[in-house]
C-alpha positions in Angstrom: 210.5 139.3 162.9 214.1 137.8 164.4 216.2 138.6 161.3 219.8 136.7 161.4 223.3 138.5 159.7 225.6 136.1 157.5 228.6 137.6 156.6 229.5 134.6 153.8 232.1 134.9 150.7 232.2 131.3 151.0 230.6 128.1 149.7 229.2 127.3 153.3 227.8 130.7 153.5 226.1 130.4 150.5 224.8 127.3 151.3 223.5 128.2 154.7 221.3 131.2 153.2 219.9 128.5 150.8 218.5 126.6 153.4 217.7 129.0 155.9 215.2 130.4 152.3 214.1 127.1 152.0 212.7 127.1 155.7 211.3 131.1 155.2 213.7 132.2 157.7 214.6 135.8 156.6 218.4 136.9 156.6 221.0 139.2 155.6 224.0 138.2 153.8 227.2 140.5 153.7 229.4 140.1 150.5 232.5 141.9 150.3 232.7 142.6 146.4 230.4 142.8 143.4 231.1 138.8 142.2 230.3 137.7 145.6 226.9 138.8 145.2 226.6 137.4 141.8 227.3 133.8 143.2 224.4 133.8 145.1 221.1 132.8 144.3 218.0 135.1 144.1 215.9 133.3 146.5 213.1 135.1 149.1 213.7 136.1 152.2 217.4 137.2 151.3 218.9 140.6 152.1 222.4 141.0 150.1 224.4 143.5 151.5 227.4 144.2 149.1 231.1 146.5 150.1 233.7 145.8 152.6 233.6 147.1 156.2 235.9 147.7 158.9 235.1 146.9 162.5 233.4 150.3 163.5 231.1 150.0 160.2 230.4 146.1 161.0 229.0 147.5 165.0 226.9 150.2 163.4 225.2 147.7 160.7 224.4 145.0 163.2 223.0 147.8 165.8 220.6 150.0 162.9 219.7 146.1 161.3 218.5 144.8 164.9 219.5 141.0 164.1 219.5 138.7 166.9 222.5 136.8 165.7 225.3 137.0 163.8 227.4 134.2 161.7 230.6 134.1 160.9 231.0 132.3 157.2 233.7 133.9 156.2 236.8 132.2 154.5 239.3 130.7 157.1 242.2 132.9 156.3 239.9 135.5 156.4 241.5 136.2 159.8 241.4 140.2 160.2 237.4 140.1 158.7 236.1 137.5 161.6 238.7 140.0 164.2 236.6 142.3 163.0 233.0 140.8 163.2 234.2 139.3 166.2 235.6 143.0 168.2 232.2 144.5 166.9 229.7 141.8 169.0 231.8 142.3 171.8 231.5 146.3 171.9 228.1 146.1 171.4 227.9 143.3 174.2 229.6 146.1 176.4 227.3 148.8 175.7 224.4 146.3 176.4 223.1 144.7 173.5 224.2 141.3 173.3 224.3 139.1 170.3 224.9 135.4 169.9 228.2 135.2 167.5 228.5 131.7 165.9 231.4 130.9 163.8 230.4 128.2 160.8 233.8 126.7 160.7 234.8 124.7 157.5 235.5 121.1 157.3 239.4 120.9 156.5 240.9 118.4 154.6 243.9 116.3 155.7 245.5 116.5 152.5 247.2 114.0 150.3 250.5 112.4 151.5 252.8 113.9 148.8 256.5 114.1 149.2 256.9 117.0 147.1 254.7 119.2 149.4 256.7 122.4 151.4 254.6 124.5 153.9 255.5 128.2 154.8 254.3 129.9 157.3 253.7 133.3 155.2 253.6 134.3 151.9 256.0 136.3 152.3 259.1 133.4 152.9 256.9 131.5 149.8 257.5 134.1 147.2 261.2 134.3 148.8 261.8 130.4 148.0 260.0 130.3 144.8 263.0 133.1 143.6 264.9 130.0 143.5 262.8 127.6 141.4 262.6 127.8 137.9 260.0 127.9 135.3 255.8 128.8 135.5 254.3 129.1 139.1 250.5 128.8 139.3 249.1 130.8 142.2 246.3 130.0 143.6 246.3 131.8 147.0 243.7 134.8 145.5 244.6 138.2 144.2 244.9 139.5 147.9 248.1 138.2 148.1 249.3 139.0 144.9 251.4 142.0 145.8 253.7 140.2 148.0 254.6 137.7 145.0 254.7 140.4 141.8 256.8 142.8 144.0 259.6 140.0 143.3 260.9 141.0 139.4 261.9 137.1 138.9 258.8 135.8 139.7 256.4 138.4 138.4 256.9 137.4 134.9 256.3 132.9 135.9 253.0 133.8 137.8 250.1 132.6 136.4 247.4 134.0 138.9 244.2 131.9 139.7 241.3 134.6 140.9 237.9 134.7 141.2 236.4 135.7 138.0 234.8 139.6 139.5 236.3 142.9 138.4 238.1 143.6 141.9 240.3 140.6 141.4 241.5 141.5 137.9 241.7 145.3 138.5 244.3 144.1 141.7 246.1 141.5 139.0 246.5 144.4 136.7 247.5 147.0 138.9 250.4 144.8 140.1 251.4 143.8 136.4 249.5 140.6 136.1 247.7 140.7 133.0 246.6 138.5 129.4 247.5 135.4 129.7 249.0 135.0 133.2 245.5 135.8 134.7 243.2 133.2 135.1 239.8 134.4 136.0 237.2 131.3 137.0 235.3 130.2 139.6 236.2 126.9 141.9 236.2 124.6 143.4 238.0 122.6 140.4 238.2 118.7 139.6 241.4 117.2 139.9 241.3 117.0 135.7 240.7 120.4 135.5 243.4 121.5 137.8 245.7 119.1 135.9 244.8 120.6 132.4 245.6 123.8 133.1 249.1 122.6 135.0 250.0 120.8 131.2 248.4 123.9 129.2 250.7 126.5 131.2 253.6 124.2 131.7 253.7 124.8 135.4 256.4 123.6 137.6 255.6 124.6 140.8 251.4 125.4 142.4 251.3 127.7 145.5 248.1 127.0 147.7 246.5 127.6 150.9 244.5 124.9 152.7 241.4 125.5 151.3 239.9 122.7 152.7 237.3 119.9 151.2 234.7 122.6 149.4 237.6 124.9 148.4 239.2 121.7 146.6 242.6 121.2 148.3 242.9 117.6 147.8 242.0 118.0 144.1 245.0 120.5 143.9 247.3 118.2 145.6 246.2 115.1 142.9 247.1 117.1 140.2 249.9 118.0 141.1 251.4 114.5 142.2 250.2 113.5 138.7 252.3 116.2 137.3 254.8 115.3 139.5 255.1 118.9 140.3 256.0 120.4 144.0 253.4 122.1 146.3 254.0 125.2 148.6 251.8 125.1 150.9 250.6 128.3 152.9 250.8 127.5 156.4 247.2 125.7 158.5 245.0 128.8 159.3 244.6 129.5 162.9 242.6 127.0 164.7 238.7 127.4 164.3 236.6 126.4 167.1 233.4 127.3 165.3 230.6 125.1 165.0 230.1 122.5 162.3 227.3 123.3 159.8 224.6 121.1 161.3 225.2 122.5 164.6 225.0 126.0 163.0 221.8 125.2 161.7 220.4 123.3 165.0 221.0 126.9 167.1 219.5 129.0 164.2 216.2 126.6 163.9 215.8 126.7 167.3 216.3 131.0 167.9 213.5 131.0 164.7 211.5 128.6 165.8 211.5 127.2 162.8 212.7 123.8 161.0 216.0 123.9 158.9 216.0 121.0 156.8 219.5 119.8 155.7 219.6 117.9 152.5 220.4 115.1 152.4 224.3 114.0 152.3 224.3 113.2 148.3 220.8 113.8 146.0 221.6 111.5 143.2 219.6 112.9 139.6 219.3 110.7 136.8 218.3 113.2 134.2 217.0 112.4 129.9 219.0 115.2 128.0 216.4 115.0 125.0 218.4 115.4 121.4 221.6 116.6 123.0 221.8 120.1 122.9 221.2 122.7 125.8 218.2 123.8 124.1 216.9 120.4 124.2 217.3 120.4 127.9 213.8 120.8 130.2 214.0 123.4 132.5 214.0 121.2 135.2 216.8 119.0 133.5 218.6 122.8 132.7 218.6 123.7 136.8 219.9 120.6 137.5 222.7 120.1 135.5 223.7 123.6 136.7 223.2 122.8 140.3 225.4 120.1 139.8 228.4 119.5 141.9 229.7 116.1 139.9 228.3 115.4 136.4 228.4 111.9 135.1 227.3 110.3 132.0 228.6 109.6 128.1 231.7 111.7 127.2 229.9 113.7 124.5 227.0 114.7 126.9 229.0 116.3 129.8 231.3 118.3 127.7 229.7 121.2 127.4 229.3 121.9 131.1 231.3 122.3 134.3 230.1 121.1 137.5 231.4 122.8 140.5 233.6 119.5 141.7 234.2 117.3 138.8 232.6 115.2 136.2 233.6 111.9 134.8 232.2 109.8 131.4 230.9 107.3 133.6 227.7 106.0 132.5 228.2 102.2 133.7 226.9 101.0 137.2 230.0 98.9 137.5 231.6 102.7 136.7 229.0 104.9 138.8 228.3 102.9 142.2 232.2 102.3 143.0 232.9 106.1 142.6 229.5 107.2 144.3 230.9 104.7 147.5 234.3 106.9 147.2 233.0 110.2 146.9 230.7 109.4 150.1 233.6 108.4 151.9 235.7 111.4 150.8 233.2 114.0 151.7 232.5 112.0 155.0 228.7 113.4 155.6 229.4 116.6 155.8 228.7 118.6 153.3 226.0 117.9 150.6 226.6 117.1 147.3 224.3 116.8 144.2 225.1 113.9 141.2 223.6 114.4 138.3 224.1 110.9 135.8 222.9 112.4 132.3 221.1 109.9 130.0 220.5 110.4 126.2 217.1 111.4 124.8 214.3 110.2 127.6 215.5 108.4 130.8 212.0 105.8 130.2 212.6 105.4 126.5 215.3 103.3 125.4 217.6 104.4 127.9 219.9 102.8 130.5 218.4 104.6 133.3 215.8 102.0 134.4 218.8 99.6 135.3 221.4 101.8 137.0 218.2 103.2 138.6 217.1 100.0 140.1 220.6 99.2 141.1 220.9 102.4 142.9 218.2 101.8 144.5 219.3 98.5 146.1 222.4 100.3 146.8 221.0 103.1 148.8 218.3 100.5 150.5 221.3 98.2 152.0 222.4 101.7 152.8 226.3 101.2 151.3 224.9 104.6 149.5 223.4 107.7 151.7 221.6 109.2 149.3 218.1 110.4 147.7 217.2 109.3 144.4 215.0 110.5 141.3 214.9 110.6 137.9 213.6 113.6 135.6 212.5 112.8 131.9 213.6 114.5 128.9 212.4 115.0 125.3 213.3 112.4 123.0 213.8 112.1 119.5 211.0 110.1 118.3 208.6 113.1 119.8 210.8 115.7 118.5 211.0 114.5 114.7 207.1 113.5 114.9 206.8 117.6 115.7 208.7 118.0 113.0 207.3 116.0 110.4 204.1 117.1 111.6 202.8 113.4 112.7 201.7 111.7 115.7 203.7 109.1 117.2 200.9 107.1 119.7 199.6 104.9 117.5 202.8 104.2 115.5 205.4 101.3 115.6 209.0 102.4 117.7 211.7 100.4 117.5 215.5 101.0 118.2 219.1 99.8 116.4 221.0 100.9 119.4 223.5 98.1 120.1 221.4 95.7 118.2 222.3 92.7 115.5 222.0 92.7 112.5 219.3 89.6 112.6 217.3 92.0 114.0 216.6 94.1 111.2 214.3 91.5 109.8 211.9 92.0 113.1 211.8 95.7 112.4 211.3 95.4 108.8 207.9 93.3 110.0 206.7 96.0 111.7 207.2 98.4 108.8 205.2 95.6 106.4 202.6 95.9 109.6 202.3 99.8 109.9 201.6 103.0 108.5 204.1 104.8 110.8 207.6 103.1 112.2 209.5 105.3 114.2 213.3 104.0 114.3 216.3 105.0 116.4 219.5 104.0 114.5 222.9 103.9 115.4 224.3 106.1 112.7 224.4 106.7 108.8 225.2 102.7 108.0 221.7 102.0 110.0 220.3 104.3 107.4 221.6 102.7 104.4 221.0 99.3 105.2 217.4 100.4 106.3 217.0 101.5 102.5 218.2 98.6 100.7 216.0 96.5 102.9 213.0 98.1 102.4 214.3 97.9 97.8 214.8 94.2 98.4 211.7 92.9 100.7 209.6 95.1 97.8 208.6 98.1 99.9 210.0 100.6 97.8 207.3 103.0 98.3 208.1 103.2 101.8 208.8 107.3 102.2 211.5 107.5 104.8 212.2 111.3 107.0 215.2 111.5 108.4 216.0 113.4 111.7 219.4 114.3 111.8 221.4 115.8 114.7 218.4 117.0 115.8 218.4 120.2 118.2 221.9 121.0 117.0 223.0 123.6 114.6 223.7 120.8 112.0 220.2 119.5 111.9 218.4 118.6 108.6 215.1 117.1 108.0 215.3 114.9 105.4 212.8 113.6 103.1 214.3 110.2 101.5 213.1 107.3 99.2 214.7 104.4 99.8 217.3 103.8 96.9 218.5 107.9 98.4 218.7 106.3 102.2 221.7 104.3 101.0 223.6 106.9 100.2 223.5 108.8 103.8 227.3 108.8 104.7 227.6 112.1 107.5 228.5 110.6 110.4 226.2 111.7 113.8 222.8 110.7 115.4 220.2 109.5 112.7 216.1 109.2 113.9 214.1 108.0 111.0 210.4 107.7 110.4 209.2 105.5 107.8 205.6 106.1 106.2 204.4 103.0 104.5 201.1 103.7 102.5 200.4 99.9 101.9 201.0 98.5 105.1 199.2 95.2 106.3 197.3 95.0 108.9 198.9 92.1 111.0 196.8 88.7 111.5 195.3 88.0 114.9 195.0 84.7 114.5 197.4 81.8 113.9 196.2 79.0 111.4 198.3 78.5 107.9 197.2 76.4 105.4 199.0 72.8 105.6 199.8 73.5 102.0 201.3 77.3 103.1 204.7 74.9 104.0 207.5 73.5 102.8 207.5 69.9 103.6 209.0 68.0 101.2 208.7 63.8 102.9 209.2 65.3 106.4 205.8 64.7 108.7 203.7 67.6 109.8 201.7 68.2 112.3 198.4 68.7 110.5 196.5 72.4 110.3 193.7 71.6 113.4 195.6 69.6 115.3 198.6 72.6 115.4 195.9 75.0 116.3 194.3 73.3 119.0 197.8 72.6 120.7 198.9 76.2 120.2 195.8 77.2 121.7 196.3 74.7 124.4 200.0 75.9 125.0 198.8 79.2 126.9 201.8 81.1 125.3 202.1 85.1 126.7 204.5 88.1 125.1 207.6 87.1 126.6 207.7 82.9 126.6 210.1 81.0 125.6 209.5 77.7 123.6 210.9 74.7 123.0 209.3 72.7 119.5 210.6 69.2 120.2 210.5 66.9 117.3 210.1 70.3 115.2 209.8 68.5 111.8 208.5 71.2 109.5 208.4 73.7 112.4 205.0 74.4 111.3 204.3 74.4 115.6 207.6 76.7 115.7 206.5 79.1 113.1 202.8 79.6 113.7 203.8 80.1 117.3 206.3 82.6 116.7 204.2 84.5 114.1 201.9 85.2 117.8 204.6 87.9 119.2 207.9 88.9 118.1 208.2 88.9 121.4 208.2 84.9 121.6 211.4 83.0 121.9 211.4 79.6 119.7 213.7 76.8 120.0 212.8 74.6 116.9 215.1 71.4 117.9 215.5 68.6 115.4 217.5 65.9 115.0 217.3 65.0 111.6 219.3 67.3 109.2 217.3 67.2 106.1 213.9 68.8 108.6 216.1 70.8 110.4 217.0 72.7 106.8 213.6 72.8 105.9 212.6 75.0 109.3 215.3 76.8 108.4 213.4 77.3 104.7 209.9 78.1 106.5 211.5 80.3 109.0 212.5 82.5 105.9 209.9 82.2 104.0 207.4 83.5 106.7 210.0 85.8 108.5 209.7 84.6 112.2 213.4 85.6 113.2 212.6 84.9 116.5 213.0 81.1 115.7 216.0 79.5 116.5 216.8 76.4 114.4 218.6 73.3 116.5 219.8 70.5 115.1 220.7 68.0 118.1 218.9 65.3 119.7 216.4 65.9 122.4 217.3 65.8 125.3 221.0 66.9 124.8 220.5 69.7 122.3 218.5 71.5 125.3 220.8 71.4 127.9 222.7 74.8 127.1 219.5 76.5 126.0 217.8 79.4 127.5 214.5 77.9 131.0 211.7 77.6 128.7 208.4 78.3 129.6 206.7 76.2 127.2 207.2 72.8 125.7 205.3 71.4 122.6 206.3 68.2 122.3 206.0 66.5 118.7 208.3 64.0 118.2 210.3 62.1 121.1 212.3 59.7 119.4 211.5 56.6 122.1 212.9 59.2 124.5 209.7 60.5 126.0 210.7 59.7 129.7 214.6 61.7 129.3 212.8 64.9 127.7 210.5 65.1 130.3 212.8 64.8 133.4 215.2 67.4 131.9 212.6 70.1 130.8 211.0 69.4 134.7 215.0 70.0 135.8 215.1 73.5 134.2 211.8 74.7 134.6 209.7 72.9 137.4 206.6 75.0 137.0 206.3 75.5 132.9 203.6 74.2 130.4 204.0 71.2 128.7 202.2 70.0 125.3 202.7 66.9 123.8 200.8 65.3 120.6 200.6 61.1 120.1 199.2 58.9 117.6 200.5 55.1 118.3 198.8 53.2 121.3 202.0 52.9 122.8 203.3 56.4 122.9 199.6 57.1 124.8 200.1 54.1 126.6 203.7 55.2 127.6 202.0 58.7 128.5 199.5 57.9 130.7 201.6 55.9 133.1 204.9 58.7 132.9 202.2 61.5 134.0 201.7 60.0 137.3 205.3 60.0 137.6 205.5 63.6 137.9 203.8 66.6 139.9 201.5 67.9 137.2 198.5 70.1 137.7 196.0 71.0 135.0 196.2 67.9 133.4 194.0 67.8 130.2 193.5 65.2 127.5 191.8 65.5 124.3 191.1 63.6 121.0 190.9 65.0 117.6 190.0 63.2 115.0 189.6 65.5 111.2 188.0 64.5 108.3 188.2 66.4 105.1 186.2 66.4 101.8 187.8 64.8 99.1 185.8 65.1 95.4 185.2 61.9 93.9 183.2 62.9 90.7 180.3 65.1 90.9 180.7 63.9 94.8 182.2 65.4 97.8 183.2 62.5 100.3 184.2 62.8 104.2 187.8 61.5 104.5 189.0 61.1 107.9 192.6 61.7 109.2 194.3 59.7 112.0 193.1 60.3 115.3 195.5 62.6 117.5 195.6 62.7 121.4 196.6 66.6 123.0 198.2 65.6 126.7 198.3 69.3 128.0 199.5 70.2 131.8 201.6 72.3 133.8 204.3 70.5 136.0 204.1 71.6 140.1 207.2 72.1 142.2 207.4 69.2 144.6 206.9 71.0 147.4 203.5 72.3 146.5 202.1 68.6 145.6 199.4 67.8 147.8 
């Protein structure tokens, strides 16, 4: 088995024995301290060889291990290690094993043109010049180093020391004095903010750096400091590096193996459901991602708990997300990979703004503007959670959400409570939950038993058991789900067809019982239409046609004030909130309303031909209604129909006749005789 020897210690390093795993190619990687092997992943096929060598222990190691080649992943300044690995091939070369040495060089960063930056060729004429400076220094050159700077008595005492967060580095802080406070143990790369918190929380005035290039976060230093408007002393450019680039690493390797290394691709973009909120909430898949993460996006209050390994940002917007997603790509210029993870409350397929950024992503990375693989991965959302917990099932029950909702549409939600044994409701916060009990006290569902899921999966959570008089005094502010468990619910009619007598009409004409139902019926309407009732009068049309769907848009458009208040009346009275009383003539009063999909047209006003043009000019393929009595407006119909490209053109006559007692008798009395027009209008380019 061809075995291959990594000596890493950086993020390249680590990232080459991930993939190399991936492809089953077996390897040993060469740490120098204990935290070095901590950082790297438990994967198969990995060998983790942990304790400095010299160049004589490096030669014996390679020659006992038998590995066919050897790469160099070491840090850049790292200069007496890769003398080292390097003098060590080339004995054993010279005795007459030869080994292919490859040097995985790091992408270096440019910098940031900053006017404030000083470079020094050693650390040695750094620590001299910062002896003339004044206030905190924040080092950031490693705890190697740290001798040459704490050997100087009027700096030792300004040093705040950045180092890796294993017991060699702090053991070399405090043997050289550096201890408490000054010693800041974590692991990088950081984010420009973090870098720039810790420059305000220290009160530095002066950073001291190495180029670290792009995964060892040079340019985030550099942007932190230019913020602070702090100066830089930069450690002089390490030695020229004419390694090989990663790719071409991986290329030589796949090819000695005989075996594929696939690269990921330059950014995996994750659009991951958090469930409740907290960690514990999290799936395990959700979990590994968020901690694979090398830039977290997403609301404020759902990244703060974690720590990418680049940066993270309260971007949750994809006029936020795909700008900064274009930037980073640029910045990291296709070189090294880089994992986004864009956090989503609760479920990323319930309720959530993940469907739309997703879809815009996807156009994004299609056109190609964003190089990039794409997925989503759900989580646990309330509504399952507090059904677990109130020990119900949620697949039969109503679900409805307040988030970023009117207020009108309270009265939609309360239908489906009158119209269900189980509603499950997400609200916005504790006024949601008051105003969701005094509704149900003042539409008479009092009896209504409401459970309250509150910060559910954090410490804080309570499970609430509430009547509604108690839900309107909730007043703790934080993330409310409700379930509401209505014993007498009514089944919801399938069928449209109201008594005449059902309406208010006052003198204003209606359309009579059959006659509405037959040109509903003949309307065709689906879930999401949208209709305009012309010549609403009563809206008995509007109503019965929105009582269908709450799904259904009405537009009950009237001219006459004295009808278009009593729509307004029905409307309450049978609680279609999806109708939308106008009071304007036809065909002006349509002009600034949403396409329609469906006309009924009951009243024209001796504007027939005007409505009809302007409902063909904003929808030229809808479905169109309309009801006459006189000769004339029949007459007037007949001829404006073969003006216009119509296809399933239908005509029918109703004519009713009721009972009416007379006595001991029960005569036939007829109504006037009604003529449905029905039809769909044709784009003019598919007449025939």
């Amino acid at each position: 088995m061809k075995r291959i020897l990594i000596f890493a210690g950086t993020t390249e390093g680590r990232r080459l024995s991930e993939c190399l795993a991936a492809a089953g190619i077996s390897h040993t990687v060469c740490v120098a301290t204990e935290y070095g092997e901590i950082v790297l992943k438990h994967l198969p096929e990995v060998t983790v060889h942990k304790g400095r060598m010299n160049c004589e222990e490096i030669r014996s190691f390679i020659e006992e291990g038998e590995f066919v080649v050897v790469v160099d992943a070491t840090h850049p300044y790292a200069c007496e290690v890769t003398e080292n690995i390097k003098t060590a091939v080339e004995e054993l070369a010279a005795s007459g094993i030869r080994i292919p040495y490859l040097r995985l060089k790091r992408e270096m960063d440019n910098g940031q043109s900053y006017d404030k930056i000083t470079y020094f060729d050693s650390n040695e004429s750094c620590a001299e010049a910062l002896e003339k400076t004044e206030g905190n220094i924040l080092l950031t050159t490693g705890s190697k180093e740290l001798e040459t700077y704490s050997r100087h008595e009027g700096l030792k005492e300004r040093l705040y020391v950045r180092v890796l967060p294993g017991m060699e580095s702090i053991e070399l802080c405090m043997r050289q004095g550096i201890c408490g406070k000054q010693v800041l143990a974590l692991q990088g790369p950081f984010s420009e903010e973090l870098n720039l918190a810790l420059l305000h929380q220290y009160r530095i005035r002066c950073m001291v750096t190495k180029r670290s290039g792009i995964s060892g976060g040079y340019s985030e230093k550099i942007e932190a400091a230019r913020k602070a408007d702090i100066p830089v002393y930069v450690i002089g450019s390490p030695a020229e590096d004419n390694g090989y680039s990663f790719r071409e690493v991986c290329d030589k390797l796949s090819g000695l193996c005989s075996k594929e290394i696939i690269l990921r691709q330059q950014m995996e973009i994750v659009l991951a459901g958090t469930g409740m909120g907290s960690t514990a909430g999290l799936t395990r898949e959700v979990f590994e991602a968020v901690a694979e993460a090398d830039i977290l996006l997403g609301a404020e209050r759902m990244i703060e708990q974690y720590q990418p390994r680049i940066e993270k940002k309260p971007y949750y917007l994809a006029v936020q997300i795909i700008p900064y997603l274009k930037e980073i790509q640029k910045k990291y210029n296709l070189s090294e990979s880089c994992k986004v993870v864009i956090l989503f409350s609760g479920d990323s397929g319930f309720y959530s703004g993940c469907e739309k950024l997703y879809h815009k992503l996807l156009k994004e990375v299609n056109d190609g503007a964003i190089k990039a693989s794409l997925r989503i991965l759900p989580g646990i959302s309330s509504v399952a959670c507090l059904a677990a917990y109130a020990g119900e099932s949620w697949q039969d029950a109503a679900i409805r959400s307040m988030h970023g909702k009117k207020t009108e549409q309270w009265q939609e939600i309360m239908n489906a409570i009158q119209h269900h044994n189980r509603t499950f409701l997400l609200m916005s916060g504790a006024e949601d939950v008051g105003e969701l009990g005094r509704l149900l006290i003042k539409q008479t569902l009092p009896l209504c038993r409401v459970t309250v899921g509150y910060q559910l999966s954090y410490p804080e959570q309570e499970i609430l058991q509430l009547s509604p008089e108690e839900c309107s005094h909730v007043t703790k502010k934080g993330l409310y789900t409700c379930l509401i468990t209505n014993p007498f619910f009514e089944t919801k009619r399938l069928t449209h067809g109201r008594a005449d007598a059902e309406f208010i009409r006052d003198a204003v004409p209606m359309t009579k019982e059959e006659v509405r139902e037959v040109s509903i019926c003949k309307l065709h309407l689906r879930e999401d239409s949208v209709l305009y009732d012309i010549g609403s009068g009563t809206g008995s049309i509007a109503v019965e046609a929105a009582g269908l769907s709450p799904r259904i848009q009405v537009f009950a458009i009237e001219r006459k004030k004295e009808a278009a208040a009593l729509i307004e009346q029905n409307r309450q009275q049978f609680q279609t909130w999806n109708v939308q009383v106008v009071e304007a003539e036809a065909p002006e009063g349509m002009t600034s309303l949403p396409m329609p999909t469906h006309a009924f047209i009951g009243g024209s006003g001796h504007r027939m031909k005007e409505i009809l043009t302007e409902l063909y000019r904003k929808n030229s393929s809808m479905r169109v209604v309309i009801n006459a009595i006189s000769l004339e407006t029949i007459s007037e119909l007949q001829q404006l129909l073969s003006e216009y490209p119509v296809t399933k053109e239908e005509i029918v006559q109703m004519q009713v006749s009721r009972t009416k007692k007379a006595g001991g008798y029960h005569l036939m009395q007829a109504e006037n005789p009604v003529w449905i027009f029905s039809f769909n209008f044709m784009p003019e380019k598919e007449e025939l």
